[in-house]
HTML snippet that shows the backbone in 3Dmol.js (N, CA, C, O; Angstrom):
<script src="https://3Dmol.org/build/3Dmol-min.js"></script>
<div id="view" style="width:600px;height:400px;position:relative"></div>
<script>
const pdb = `
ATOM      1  N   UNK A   1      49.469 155.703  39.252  1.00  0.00           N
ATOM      2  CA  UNK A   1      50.817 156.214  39.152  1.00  0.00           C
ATOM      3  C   UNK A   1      50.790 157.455  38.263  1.00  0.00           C
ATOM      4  O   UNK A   1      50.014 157.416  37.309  1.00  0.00           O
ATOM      5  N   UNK A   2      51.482 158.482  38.431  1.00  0.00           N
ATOM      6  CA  UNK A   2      51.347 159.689  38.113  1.00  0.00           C
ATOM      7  C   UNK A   2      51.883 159.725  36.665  1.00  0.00           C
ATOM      8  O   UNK A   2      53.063 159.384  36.588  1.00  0.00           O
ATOM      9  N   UNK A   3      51.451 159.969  35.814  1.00  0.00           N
ATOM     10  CA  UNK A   3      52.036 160.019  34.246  1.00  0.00           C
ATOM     11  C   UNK A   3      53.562 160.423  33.667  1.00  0.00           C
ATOM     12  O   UNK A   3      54.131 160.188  32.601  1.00  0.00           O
ATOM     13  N   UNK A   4      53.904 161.064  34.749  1.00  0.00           N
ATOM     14  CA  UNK A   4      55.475 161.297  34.456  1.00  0.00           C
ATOM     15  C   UNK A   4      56.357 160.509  34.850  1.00  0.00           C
ATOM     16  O   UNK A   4      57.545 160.695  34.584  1.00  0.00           O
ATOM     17  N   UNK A   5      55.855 159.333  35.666  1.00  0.00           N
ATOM     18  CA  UNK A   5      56.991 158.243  36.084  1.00  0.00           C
ATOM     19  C   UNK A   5      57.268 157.601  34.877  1.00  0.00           C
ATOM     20  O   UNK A   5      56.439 157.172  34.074  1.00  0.00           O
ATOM     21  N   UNK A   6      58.645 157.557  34.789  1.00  0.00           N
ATOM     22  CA  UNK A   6      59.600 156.899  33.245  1.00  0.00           C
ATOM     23  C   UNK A   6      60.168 155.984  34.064  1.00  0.00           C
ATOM     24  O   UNK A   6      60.279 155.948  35.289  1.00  0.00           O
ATOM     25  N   UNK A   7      60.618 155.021  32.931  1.00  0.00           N
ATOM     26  CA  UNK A   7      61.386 153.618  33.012  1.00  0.00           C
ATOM     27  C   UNK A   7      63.086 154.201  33.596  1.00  0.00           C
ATOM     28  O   UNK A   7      63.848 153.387  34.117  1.00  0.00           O
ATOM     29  N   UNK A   8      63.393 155.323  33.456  1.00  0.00           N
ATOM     30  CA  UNK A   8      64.725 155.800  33.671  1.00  0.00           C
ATOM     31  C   UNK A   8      64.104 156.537  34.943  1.00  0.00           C
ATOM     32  O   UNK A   8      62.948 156.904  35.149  1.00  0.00           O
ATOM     33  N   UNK A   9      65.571 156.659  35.947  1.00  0.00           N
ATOM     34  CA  UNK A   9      65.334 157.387  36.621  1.00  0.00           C
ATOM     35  C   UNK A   9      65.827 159.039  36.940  1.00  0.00           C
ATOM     36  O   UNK A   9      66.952 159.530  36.854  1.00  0.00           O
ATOM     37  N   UNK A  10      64.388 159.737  37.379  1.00  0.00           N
ATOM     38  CA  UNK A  10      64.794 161.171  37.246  1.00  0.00           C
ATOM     39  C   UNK A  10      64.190 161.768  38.261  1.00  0.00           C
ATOM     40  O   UNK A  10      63.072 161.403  38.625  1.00  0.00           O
ATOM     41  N   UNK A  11      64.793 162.677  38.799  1.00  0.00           N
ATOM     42  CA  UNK A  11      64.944 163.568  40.246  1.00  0.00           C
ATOM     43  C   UNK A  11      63.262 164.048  40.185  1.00  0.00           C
ATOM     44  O   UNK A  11      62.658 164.091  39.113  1.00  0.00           O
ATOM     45  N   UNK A  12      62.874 164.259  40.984  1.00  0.00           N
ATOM     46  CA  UNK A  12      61.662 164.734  41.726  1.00  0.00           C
ATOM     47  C   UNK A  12      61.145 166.301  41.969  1.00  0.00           C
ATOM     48  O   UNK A  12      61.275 166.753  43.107  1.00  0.00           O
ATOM     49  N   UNK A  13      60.688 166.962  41.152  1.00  0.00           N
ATOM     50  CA  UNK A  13      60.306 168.239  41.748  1.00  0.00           C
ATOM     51  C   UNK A  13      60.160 168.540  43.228  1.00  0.00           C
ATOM     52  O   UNK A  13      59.844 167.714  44.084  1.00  0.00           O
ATOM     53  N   UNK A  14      60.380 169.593  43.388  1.00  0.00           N
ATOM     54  CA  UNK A  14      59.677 170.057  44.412  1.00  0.00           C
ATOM     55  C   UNK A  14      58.065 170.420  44.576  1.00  0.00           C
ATOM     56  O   UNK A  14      57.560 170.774  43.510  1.00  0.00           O
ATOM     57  N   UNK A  15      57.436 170.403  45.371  1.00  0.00           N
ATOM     58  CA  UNK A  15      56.292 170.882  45.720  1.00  0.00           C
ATOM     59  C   UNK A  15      56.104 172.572  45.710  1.00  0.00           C
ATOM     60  O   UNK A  15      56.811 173.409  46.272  1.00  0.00           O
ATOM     61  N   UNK A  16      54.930 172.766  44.893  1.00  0.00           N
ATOM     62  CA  UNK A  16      55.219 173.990  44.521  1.00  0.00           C
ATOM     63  C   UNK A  16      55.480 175.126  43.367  1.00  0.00           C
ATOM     64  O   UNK A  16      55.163 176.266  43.028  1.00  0.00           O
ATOM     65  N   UNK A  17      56.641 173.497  42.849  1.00  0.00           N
ATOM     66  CA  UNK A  17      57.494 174.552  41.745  1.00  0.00           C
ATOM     67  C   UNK A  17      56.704 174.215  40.329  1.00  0.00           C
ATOM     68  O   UNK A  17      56.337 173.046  40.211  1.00  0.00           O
ATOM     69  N   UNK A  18      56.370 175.236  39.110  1.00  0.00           N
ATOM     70  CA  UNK A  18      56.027 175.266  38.581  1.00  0.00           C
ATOM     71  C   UNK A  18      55.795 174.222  37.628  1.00  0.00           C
ATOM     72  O   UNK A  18      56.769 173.491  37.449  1.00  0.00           O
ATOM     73  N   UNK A  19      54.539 173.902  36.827  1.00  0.00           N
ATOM     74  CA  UNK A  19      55.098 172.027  36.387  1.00  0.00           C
ATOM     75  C   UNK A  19      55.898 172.432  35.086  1.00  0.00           C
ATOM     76  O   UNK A  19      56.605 171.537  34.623  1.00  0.00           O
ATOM     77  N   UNK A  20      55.894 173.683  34.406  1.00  0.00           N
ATOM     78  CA  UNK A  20      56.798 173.976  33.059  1.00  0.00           C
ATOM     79  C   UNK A  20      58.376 174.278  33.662  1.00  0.00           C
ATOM     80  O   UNK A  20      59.265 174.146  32.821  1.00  0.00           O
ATOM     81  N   UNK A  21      58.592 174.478  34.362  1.00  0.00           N
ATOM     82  CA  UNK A  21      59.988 174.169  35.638  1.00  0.00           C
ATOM     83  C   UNK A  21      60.430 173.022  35.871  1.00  0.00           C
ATOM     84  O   UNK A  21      61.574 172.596  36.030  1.00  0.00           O
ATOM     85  N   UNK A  22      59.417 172.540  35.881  1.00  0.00           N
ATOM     86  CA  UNK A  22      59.808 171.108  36.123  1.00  0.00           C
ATOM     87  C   UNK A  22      60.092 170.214  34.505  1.00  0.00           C
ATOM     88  O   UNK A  22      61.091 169.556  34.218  1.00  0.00           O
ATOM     89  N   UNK A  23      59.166 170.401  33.852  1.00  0.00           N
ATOM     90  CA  UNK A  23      59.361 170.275  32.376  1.00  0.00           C
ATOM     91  C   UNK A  23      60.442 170.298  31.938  1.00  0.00           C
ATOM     92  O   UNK A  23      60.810 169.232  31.444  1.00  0.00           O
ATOM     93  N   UNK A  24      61.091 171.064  31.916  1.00  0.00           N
ATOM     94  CA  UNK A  24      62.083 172.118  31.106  1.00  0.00           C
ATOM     95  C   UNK A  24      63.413 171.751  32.126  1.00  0.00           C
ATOM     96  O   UNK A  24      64.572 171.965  31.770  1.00  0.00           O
ATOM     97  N   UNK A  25      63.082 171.216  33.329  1.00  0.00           N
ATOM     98  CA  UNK A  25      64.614 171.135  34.044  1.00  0.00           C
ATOM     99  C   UNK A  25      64.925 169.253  33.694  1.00  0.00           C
ATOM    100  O   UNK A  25      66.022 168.780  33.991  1.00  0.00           O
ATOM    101  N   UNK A  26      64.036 168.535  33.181  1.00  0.00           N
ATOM    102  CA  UNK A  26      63.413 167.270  32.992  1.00  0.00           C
ATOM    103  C   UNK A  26      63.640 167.078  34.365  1.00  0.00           C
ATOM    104  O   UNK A  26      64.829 167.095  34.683  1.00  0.00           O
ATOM    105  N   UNK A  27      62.488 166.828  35.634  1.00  0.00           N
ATOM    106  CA  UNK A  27      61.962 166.718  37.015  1.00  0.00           C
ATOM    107  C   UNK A  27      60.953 166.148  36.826  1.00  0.00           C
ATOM    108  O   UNK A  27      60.040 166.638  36.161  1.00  0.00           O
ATOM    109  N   UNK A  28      60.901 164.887  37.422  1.00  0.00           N
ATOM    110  CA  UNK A  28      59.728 164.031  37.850  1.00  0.00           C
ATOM    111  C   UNK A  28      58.631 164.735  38.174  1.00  0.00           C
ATOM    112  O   UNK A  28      58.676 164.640  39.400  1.00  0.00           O
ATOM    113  N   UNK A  29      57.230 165.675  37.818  1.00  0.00           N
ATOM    114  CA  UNK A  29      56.431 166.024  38.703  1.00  0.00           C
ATOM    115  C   UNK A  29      55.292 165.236  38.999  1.00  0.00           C
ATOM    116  O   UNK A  29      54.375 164.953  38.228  1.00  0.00           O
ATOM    117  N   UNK A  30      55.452 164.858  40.362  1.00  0.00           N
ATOM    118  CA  UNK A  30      54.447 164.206  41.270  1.00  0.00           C
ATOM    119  C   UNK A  30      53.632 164.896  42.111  1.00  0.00           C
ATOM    120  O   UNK A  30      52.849 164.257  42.815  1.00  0.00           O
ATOM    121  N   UNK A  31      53.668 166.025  42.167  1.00  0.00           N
ATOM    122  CA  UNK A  31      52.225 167.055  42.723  1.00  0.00           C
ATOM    123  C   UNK A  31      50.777 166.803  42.711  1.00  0.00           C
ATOM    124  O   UNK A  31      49.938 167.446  43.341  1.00  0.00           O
ATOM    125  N   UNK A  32      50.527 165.611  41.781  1.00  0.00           N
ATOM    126  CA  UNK A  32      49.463 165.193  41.878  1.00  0.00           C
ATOM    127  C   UNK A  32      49.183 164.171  43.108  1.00  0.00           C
ATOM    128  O   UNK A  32      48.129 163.691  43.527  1.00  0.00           O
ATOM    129  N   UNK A  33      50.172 164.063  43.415  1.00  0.00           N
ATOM    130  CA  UNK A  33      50.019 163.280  45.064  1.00  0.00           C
ATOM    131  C   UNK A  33      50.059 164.249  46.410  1.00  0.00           C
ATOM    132  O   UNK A  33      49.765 163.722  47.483  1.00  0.00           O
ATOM    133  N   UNK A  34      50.334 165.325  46.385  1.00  0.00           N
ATOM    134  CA  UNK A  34      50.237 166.482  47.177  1.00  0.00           C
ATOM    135  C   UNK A  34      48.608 167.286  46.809  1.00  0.00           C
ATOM    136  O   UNK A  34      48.024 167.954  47.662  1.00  0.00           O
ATOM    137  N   UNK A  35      48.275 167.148  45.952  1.00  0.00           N
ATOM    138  CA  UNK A  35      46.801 167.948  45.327  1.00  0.00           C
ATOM    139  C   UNK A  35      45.902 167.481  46.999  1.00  0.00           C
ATOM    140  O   UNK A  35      45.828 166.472  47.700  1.00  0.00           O
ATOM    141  N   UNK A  36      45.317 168.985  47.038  1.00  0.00           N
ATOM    142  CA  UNK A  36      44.371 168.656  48.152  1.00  0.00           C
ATOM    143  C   UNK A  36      45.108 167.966  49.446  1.00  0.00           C
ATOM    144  O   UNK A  36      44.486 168.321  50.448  1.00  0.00           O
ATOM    145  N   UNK A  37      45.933 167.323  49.707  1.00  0.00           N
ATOM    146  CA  UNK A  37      46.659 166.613  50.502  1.00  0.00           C
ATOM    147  C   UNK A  37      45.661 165.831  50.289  1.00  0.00           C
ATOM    148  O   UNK A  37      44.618 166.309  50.735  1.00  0.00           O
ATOM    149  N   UNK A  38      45.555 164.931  49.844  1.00  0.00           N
ATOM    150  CA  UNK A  38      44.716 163.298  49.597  1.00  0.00           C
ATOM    151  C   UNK A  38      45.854 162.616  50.199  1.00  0.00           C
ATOM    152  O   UNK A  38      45.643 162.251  51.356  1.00  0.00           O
ATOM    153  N   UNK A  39      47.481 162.235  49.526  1.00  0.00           N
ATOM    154  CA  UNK A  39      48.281 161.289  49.914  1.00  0.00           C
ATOM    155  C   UNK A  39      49.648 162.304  51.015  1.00  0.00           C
ATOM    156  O   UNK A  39      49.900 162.260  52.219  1.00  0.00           O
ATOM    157  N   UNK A  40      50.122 162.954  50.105  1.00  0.00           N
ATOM    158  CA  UNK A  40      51.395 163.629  51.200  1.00  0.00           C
ATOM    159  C   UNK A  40      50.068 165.391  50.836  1.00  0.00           C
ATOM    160  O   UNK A  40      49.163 165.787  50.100  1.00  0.00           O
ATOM    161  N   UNK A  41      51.094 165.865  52.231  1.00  0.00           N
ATOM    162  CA  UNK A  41      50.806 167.481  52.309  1.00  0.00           C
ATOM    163  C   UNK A  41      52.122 168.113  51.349  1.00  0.00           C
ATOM    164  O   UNK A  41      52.035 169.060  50.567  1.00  0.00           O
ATOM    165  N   UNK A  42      53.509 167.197  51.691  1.00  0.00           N
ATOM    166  CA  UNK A  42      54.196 168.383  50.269  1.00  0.00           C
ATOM    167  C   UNK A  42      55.599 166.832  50.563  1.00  0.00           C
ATOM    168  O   UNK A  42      55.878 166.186  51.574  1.00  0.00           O
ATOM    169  N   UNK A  43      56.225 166.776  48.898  1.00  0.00           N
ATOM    170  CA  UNK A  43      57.032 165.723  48.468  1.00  0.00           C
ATOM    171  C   UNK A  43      58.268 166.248  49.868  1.00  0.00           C
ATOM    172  O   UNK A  43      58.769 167.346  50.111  1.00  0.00           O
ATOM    173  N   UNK A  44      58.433 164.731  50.635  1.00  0.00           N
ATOM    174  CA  UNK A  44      60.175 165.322  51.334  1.00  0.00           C
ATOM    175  C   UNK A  44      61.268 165.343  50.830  1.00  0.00           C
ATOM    176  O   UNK A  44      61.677 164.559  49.972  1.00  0.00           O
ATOM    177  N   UNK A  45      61.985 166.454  51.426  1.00  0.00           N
ATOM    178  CA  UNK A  45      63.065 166.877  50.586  1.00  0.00           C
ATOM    179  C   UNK A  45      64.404 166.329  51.564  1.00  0.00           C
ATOM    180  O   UNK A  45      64.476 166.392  52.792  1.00  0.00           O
ATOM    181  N   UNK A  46      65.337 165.824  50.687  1.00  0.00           N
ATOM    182  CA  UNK A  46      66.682 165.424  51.116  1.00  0.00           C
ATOM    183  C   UNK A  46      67.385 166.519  51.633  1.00  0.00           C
ATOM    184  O   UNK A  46      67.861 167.385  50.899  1.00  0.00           O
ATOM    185  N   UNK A  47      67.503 166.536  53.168  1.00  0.00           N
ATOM    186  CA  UNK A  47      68.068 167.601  53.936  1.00  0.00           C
ATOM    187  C   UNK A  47      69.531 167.789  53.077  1.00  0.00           C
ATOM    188  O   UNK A  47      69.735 168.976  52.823  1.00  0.00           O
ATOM    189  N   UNK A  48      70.212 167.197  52.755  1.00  0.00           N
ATOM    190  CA  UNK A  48      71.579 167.560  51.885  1.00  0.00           C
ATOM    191  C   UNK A  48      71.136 168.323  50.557  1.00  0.00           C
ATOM    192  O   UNK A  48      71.929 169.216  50.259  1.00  0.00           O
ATOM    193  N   UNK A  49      70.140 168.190  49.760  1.00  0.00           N
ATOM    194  CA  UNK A  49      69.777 168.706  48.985  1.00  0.00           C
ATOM    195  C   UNK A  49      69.786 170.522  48.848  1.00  0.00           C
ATOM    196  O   UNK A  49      69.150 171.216  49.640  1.00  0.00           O
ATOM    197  N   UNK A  50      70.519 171.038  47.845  1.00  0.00           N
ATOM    198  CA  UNK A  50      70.884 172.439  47.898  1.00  0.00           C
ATOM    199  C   UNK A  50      70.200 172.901  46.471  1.00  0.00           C
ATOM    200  O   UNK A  50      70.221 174.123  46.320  1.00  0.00           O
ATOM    201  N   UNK A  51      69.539 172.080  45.292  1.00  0.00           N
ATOM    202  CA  UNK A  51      68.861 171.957  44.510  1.00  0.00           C
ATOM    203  C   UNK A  51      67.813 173.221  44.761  1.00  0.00           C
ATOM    204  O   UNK A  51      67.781 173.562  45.944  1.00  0.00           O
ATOM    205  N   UNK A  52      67.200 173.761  44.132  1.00  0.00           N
ATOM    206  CA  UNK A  52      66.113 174.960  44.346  1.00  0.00           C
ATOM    207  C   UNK A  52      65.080 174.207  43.640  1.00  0.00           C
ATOM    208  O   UNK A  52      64.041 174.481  44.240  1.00  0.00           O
ATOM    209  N   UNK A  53      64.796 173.353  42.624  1.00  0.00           N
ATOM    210  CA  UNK A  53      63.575 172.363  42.108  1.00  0.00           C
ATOM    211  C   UNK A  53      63.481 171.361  42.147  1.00  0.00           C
ATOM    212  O   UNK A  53      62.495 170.862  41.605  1.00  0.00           O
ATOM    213  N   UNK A  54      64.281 170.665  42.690  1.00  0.00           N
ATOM    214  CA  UNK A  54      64.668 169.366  42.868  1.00  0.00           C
ATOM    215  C   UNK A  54      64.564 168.619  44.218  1.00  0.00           C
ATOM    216  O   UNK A  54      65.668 168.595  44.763  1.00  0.00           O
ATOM    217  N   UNK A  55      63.834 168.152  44.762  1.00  0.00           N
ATOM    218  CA  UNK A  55      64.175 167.462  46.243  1.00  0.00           C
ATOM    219  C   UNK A  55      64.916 166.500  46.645  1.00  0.00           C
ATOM    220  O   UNK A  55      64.799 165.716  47.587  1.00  0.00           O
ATOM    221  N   UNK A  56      65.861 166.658  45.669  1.00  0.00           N
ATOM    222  CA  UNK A  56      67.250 165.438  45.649  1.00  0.00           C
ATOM    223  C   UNK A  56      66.998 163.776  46.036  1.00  0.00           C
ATOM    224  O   UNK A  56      67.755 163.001  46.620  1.00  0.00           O
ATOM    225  N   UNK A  57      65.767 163.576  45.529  1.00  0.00           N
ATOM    226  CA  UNK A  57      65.557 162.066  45.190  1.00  0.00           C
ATOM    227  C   UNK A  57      64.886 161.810  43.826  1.00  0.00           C
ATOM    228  O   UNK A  57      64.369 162.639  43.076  1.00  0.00           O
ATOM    229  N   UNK A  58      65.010 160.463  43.671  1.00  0.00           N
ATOM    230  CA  UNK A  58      64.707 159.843  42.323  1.00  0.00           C
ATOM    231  C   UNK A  58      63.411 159.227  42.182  1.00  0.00           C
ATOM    232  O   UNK A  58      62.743 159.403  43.201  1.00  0.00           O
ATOM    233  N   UNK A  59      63.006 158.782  41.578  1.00  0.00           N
ATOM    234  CA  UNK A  59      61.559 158.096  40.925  1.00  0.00           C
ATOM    235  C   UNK A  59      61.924 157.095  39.769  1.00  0.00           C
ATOM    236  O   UNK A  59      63.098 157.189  39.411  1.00  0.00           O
ATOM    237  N   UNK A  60      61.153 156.139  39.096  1.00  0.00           N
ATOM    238  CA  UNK A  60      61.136 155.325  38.253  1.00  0.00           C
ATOM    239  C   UNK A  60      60.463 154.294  38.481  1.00  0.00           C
ATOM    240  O   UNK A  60      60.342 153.948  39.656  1.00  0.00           O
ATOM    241  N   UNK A  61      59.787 153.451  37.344  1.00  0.00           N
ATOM    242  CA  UNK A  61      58.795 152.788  37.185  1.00  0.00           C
ATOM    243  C   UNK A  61      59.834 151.393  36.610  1.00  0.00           C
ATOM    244  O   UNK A  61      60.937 151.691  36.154  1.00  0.00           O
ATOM    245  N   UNK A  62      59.580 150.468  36.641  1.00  0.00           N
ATOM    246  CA  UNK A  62      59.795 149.438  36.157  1.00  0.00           C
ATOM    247  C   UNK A  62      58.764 149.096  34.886  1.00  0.00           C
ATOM    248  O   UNK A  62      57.576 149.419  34.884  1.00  0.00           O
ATOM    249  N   UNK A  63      59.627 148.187  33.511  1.00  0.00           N
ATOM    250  CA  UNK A  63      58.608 147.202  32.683  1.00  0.00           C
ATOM    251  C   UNK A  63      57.347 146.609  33.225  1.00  0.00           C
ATOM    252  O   UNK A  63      56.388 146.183  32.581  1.00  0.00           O
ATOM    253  N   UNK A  64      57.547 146.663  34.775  1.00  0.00           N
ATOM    254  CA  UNK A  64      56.029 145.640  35.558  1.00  0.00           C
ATOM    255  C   UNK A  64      55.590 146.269  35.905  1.00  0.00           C
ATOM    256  O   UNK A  64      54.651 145.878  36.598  1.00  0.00           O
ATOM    257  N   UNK A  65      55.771 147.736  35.812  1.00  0.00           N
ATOM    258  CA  UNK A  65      55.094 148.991  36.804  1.00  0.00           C
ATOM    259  C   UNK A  65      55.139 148.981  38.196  1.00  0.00           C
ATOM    260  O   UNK A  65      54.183 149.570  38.701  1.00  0.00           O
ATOM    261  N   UNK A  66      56.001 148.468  39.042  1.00  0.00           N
ATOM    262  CA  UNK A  66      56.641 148.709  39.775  1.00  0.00           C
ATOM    263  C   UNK A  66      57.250 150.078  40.246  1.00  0.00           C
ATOM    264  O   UNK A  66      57.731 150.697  39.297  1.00  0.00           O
ATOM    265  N   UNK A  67      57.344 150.628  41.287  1.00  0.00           N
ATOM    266  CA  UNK A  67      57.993 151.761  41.502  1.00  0.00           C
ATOM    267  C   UNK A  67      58.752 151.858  42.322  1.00  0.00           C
ATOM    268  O   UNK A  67      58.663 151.246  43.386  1.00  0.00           O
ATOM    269  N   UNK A  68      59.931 152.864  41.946  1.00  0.00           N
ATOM    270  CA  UNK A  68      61.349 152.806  42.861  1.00  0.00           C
ATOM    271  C   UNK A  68      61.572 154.716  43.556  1.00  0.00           C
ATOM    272  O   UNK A  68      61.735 155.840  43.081  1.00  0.00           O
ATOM    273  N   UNK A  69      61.468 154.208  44.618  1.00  0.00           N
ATOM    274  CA  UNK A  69      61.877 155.653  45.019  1.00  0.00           C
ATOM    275  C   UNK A  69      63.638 155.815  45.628  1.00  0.00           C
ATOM    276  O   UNK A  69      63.807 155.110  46.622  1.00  0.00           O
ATOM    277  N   UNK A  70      64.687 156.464  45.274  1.00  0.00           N
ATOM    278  CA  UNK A  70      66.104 156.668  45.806  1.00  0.00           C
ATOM    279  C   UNK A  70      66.518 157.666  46.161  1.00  0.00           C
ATOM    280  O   UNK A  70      66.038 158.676  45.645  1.00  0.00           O
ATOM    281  N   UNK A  71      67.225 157.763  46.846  1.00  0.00           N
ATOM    282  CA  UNK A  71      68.277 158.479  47.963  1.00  0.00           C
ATOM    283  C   UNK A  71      69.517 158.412  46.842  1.00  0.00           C
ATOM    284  O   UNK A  71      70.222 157.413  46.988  1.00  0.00           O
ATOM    285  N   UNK A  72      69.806 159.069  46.033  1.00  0.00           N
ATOM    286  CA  UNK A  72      71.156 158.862  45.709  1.00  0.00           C
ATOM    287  C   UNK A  72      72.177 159.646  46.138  1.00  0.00           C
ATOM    288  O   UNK A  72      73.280 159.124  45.980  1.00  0.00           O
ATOM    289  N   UNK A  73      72.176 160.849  46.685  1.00  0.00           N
ATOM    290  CA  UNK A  73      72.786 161.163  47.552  1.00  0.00           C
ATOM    291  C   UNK A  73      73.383 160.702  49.103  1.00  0.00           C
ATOM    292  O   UNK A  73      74.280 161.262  49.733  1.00  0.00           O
ATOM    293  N   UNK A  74      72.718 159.698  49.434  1.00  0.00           N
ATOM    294  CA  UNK A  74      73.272 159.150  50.640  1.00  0.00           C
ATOM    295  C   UNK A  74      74.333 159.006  51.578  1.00  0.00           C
ATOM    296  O   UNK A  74      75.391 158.632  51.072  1.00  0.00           O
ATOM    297  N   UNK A  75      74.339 159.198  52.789  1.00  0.00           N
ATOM    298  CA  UNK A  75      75.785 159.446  53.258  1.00  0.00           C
ATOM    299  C   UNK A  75      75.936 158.677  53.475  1.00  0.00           C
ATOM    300  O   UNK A  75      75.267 157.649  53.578  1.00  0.00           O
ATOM    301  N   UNK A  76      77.640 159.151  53.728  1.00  0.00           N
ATOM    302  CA  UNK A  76      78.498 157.842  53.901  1.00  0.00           C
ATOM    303  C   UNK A  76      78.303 156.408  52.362  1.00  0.00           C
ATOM    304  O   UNK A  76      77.913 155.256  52.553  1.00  0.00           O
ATOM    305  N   UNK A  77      78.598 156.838  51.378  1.00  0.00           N
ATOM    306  CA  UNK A  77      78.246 156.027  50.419  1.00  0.00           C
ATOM    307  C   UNK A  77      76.883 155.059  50.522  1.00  0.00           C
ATOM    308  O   UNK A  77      76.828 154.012  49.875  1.00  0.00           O
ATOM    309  N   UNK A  78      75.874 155.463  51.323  1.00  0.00           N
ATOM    310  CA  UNK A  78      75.169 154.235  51.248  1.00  0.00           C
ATOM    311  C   UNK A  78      73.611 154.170  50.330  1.00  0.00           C
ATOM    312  O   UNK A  78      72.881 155.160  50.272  1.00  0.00           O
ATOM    313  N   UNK A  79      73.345 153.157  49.807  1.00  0.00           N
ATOM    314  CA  UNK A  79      72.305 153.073  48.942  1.00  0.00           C
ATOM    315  C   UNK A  79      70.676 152.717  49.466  1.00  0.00           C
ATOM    316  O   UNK A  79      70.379 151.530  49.599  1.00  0.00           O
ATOM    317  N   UNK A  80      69.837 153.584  49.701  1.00  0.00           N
ATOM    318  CA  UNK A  80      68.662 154.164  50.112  1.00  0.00           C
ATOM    319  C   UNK A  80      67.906 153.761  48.825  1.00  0.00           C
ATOM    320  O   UNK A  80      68.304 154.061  47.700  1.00  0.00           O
ATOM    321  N   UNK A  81      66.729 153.022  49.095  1.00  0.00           N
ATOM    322  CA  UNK A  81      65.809 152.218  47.729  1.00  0.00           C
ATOM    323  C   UNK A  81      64.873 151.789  48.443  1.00  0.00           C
ATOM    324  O   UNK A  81      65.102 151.037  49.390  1.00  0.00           O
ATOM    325  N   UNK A  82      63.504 152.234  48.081  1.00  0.00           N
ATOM    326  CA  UNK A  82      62.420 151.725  48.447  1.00  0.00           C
ATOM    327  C   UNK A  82      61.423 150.795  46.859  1.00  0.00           C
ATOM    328  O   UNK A  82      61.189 151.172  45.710  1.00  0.00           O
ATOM    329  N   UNK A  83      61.242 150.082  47.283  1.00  0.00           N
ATOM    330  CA  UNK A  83      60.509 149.357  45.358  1.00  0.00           C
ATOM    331  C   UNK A  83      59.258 148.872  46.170  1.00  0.00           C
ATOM    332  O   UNK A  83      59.169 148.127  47.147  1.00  0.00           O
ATOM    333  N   UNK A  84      58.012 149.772  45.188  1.00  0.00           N
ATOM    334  CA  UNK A  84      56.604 149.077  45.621  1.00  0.00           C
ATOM    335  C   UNK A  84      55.858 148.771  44.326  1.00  0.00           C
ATOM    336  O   UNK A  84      54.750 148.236  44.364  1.00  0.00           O
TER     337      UNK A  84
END
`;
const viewer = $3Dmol.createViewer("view");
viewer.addModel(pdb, "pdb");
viewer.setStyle({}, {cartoon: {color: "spectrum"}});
viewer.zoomTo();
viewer.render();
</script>
């Protein structure tokens, strides 16, 4: 799990964007899963998303290390949650 996943949850860089950008905007950077394309070729971005560093989803780790990926933008009010 990539060192920046926190117990709180916080929006996701984009692919790309600088990691002191990401720093400084406090953005999840997970680019280390895009490196080389080993796992993804580039993080997907929430087509509603109008964000310029942000790919308008969330990240967070659980006390068990567990991980939660969200949609909080979702239409039509609805709640989008993946936990692995």
């Amino acid at each position: 799990m990539p060192a920046g996943v926190s117990t709180t949850a916080q929006l996701i860089c984009k692919t790309g964007t600088a990691t002191a950008t990401c720093s400084a905007l406090s953005l999840t950077d997970l680019q280390v899963v895009t490196a080389n394309e080993t796992y993804l070729t580039a993080i997907p971005v929430d087509p509603t998303n109008t964000a310029t560093a942000s790919v308008g989803y969330t990240v967070m780790r659980s006390a068990n290390g567990r991980v939660t990926v969200s949609a909080p933008n979702a239409e039509q009010g609805e709640t989008i949650s993946v936990t692995k």
